[in-house]
Structure formats: structure tokens, C-alpha cells
Backbone as JSON, one array per atom type, in Angstrom:
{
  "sequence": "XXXXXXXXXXXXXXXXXXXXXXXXXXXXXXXXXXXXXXXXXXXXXXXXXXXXXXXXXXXXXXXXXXXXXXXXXXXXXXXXXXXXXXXXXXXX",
  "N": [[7.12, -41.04, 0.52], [6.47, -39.67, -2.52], [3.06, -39.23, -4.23], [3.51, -39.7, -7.1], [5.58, -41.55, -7.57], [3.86, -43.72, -6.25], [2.13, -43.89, -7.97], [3.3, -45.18, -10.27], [4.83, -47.51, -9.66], [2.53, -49.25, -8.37], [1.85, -49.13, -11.41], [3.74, -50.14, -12.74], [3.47, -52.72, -11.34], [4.47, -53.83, -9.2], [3.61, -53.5, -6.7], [3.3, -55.06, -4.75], [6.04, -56.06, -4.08], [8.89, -56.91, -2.08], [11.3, -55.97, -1.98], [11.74, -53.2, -2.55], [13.81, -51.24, -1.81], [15.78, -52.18, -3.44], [15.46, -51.18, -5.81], [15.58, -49.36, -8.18], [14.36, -46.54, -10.58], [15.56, -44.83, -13.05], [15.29, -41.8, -14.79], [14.99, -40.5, -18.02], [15.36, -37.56, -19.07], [15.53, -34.58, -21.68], [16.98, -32.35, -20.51], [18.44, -33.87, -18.18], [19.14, -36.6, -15.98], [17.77, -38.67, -13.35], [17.65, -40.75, -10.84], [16.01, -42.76, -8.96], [15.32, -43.88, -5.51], [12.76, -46.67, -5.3], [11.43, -47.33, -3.27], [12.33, -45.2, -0.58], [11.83, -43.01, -2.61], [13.85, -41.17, -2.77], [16.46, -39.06, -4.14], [19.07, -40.69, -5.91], [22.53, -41.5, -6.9], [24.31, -42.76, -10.03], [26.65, -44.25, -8.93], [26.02, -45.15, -6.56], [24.58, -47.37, -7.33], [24.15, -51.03, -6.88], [24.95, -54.15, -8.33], [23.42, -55.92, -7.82], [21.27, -54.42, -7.26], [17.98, -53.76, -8.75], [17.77, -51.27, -11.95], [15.6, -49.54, -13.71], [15.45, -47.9, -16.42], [13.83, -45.36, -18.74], [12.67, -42.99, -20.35], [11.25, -39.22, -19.91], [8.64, -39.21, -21.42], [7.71, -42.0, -21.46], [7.67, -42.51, -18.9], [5.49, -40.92, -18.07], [3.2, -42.22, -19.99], [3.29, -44.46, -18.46], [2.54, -43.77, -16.24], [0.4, -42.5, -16.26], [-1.09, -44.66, -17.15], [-1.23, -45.32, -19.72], [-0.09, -47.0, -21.14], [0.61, -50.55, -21.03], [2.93, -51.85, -19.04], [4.47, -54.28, -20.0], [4.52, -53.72, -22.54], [6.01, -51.67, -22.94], [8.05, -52.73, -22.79], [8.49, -54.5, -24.5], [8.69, -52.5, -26.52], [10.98, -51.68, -25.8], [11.0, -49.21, -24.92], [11.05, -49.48, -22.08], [14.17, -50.17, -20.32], [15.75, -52.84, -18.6], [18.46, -53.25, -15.82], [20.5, -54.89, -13.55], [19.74, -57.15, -11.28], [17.31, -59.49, -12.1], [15.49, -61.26, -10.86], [14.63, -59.48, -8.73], [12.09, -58.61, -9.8], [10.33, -60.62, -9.73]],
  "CA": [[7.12, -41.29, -0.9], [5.63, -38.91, -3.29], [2.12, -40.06, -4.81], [3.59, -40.05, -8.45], [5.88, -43.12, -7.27], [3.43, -45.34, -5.66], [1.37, -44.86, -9.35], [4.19, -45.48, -11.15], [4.89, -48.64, -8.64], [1.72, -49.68, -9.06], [1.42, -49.8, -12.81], [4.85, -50.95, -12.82], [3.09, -53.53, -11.04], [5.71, -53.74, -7.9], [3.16, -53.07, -5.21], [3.5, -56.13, -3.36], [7.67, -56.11, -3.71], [9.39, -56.48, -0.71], [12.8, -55.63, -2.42], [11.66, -52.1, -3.31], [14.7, -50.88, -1.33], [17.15, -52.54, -4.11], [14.86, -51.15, -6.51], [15.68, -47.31, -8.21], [13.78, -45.95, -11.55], [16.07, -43.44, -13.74], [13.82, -40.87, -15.66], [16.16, -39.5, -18.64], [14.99, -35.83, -19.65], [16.71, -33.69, -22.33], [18.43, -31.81, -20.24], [19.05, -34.07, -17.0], [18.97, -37.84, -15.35], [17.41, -38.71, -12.32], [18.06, -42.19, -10.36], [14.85, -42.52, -7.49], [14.76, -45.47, -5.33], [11.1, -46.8, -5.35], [11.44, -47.58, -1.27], [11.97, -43.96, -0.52], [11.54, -41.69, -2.96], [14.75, -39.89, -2.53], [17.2, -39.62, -5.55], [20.75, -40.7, -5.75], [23.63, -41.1, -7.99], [24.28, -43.95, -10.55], [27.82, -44.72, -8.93], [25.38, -46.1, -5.67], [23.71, -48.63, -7.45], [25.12, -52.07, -7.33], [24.78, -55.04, -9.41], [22.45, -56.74, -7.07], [20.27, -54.07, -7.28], [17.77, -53.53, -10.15], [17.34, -50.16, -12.55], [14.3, -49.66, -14.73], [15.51, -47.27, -17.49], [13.11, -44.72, -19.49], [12.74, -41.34, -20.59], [9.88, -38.26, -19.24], [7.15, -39.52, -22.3], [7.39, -43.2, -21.33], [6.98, -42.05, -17.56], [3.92, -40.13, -18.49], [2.37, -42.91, -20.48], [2.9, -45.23, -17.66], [1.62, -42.96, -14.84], [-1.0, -42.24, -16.66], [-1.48, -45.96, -17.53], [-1.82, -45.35, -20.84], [0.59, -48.37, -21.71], [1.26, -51.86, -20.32], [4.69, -52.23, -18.99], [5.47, -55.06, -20.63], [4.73, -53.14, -23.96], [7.07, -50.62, -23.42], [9.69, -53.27, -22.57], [8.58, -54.9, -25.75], [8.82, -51.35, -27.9], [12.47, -51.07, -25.88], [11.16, -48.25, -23.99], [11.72, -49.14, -20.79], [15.16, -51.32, -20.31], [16.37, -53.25, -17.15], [19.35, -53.99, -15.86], [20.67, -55.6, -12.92], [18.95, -58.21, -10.78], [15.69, -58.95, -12.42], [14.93, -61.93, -10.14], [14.36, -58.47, -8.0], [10.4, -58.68, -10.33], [9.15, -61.57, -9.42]],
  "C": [[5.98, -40.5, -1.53], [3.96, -39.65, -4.13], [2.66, -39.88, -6.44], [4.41, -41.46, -8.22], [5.18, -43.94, -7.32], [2.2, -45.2, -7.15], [2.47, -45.59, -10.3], [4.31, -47.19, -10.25], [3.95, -49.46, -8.8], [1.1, -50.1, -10.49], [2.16, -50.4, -13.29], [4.21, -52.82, -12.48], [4.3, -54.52, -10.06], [4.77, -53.38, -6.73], [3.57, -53.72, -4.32], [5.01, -56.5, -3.31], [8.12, -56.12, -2.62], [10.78, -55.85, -0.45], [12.77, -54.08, -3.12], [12.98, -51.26, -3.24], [15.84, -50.81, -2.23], [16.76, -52.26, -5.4], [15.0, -49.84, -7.2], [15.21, -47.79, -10.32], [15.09, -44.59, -11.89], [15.4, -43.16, -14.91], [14.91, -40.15, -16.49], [14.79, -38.44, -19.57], [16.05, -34.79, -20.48], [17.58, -32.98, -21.88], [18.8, -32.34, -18.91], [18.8, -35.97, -16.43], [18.69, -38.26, -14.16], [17.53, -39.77, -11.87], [17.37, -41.92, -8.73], [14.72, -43.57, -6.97], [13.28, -45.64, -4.92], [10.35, -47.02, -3.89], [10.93, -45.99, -1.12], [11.68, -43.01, -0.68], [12.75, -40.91, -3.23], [15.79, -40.75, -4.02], [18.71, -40.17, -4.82], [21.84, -41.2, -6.96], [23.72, -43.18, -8.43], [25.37, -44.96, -9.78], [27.19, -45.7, -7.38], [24.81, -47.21, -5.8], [24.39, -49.86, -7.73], [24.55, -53.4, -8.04], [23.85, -56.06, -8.79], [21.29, -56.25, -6.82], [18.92, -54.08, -8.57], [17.66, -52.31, -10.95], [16.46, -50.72, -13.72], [14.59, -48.3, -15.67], [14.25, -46.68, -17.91], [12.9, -43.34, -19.18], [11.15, -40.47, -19.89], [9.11, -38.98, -20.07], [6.9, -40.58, -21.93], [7.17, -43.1, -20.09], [5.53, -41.46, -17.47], [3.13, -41.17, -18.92], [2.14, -43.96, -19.13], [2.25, -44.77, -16.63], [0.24, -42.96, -15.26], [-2.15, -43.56, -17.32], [-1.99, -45.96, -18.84], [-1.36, -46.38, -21.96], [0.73, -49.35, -20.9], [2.73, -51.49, -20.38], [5.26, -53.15, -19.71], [5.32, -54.89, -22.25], [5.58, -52.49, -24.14], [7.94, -51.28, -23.39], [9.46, -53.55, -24.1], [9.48, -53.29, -26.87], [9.95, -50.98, -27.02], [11.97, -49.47, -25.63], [11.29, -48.25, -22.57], [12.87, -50.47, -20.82], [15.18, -51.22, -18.96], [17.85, -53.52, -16.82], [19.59, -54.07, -14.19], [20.25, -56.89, -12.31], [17.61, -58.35, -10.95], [15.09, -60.13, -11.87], [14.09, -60.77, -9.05], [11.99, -58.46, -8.1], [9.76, -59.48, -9.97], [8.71, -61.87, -8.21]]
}
């Protein structure tokens, strides 16, 4: 796993997860979509993820702010920059 993950992971505030596995981040960029699970690192396609897993939605600038911890996560959820969907018992 790349070291931009485990900050992102960390400010996500997912270190201690044990469900990282069921866990994938998609990064939308003007010209492309990425879907990374937070376990390994490696990408893969939306049509793999199933409804038991969770996705964490948000674009390159809201990736940047969080890497760079320059926002709380649960601000950007507030300001509806980062959305969830599937299993969000997955967070706690």
C-alpha cells in the first residue's frame, strides 16, 4: 500500500478498521474515475463492489484537502463533499 493511502486512511480515521478489505475510496478527476480498495491499494472496477461493501465518494481537491489534513472528514461529509454508500456499519 502506497504511503498516500495509509494518510488518507488515517485522516479518514480508519486506521484501526479491520474491514478495510470491504472498504474502496473512488477519486473522481475531470477526465477519469478511480475505485482503490484501502486493504491493498490496487484499483478495480465499480461493477466489483457489492452492497456489503462500503465506497467513500470524492473528487482530486477534496482528496488533497484531506491528505493534507486540511479538513475534518466529517466536514466534508457535512459540505457533501465526500458521500458514502453502502455498508456504513463498515465505520464504526
Amino acid at each position: 500500500m502506497n504511503l498516500e493511502i495509509k494518510e488518507i486512511i488515517n485522516n479518514l480515521k480508519l486506521a484501526n478498521k479491520i474491514n478495510l478489505d470491504k472498504i474502496y475510496l473512488q477519486i473522481e478527476d475531470d477526465e477519469k474515475t478511480e475505485i482503490i480498495n484501502l486493504e491493498s491499494g490496487e484499483k478495480t472496477k465499480h461493477s466489483e463492489i457489492s452492497k456489503s461493501n462500503l465506497l467513500i465518494k470524492m473528487n482530486m481537491n477534496t482528496l488533497l484537502e484531506l491528505k493534507e489534513n486540511k479538513k475534518n472528514p466529517e466536514d466534508l461529509l457535512f459540505e457533501e463533499k465526500i458521500k458514502i454508500s453502502g455498508d456504513i456499519k463498515l465505520l464504526q
